[in-house]
C-alpha positions as CSV (number, residue, x, y, z in Angstrom):
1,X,4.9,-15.4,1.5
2,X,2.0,-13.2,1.9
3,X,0.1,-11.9,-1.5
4,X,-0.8,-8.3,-0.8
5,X,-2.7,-6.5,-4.4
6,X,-2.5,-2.9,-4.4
7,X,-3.7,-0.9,-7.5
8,X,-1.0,1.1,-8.9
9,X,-1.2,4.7,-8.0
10,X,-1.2,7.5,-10.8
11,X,2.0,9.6,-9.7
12,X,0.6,12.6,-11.2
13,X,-0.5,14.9,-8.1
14,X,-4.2,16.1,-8.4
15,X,-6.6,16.4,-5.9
16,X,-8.2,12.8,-6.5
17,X,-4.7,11.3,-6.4
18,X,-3.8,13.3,-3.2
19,X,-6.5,11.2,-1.7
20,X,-5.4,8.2,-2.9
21,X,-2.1,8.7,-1.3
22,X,-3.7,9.3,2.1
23,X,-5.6,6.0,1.8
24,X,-2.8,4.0,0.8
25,X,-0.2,5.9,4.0
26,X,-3.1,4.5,6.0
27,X,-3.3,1.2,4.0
28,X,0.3,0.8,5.0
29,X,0.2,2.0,8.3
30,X,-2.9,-1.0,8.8
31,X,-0.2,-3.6,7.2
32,X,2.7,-2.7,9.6
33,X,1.8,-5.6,11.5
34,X,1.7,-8.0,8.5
35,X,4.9,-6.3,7.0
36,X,7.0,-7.2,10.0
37,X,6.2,-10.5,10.3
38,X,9.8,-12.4,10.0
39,X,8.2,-14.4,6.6
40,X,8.0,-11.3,4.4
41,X,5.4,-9.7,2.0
42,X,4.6,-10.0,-1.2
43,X,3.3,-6.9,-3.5
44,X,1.6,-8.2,-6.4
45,X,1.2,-5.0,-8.7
């Protein structure tokens, strides 16, 4: 298993958190390759 930390994202939509959003899409989007590896990933909160 792979340990992956994300800092948990305020739902509340504001202007700040809209940015946040984008970063973590791209976050994602960069971890695509790590996420579909057949061992799996881990989200640590």
């Amino acid at each position: 298993m792979t340990r992956i930390g994300f800092e948990v994202v305020n739902m509340d939509i504001e202007e700040k958190d809209l940015k946040l959003a984008y970063i973590h899409k791209s976050s994602v989007k960069f971890l695509q390759p790590f996420l579909d590896q057949e061992e799996g990933v881990e989200f640590a909160a």
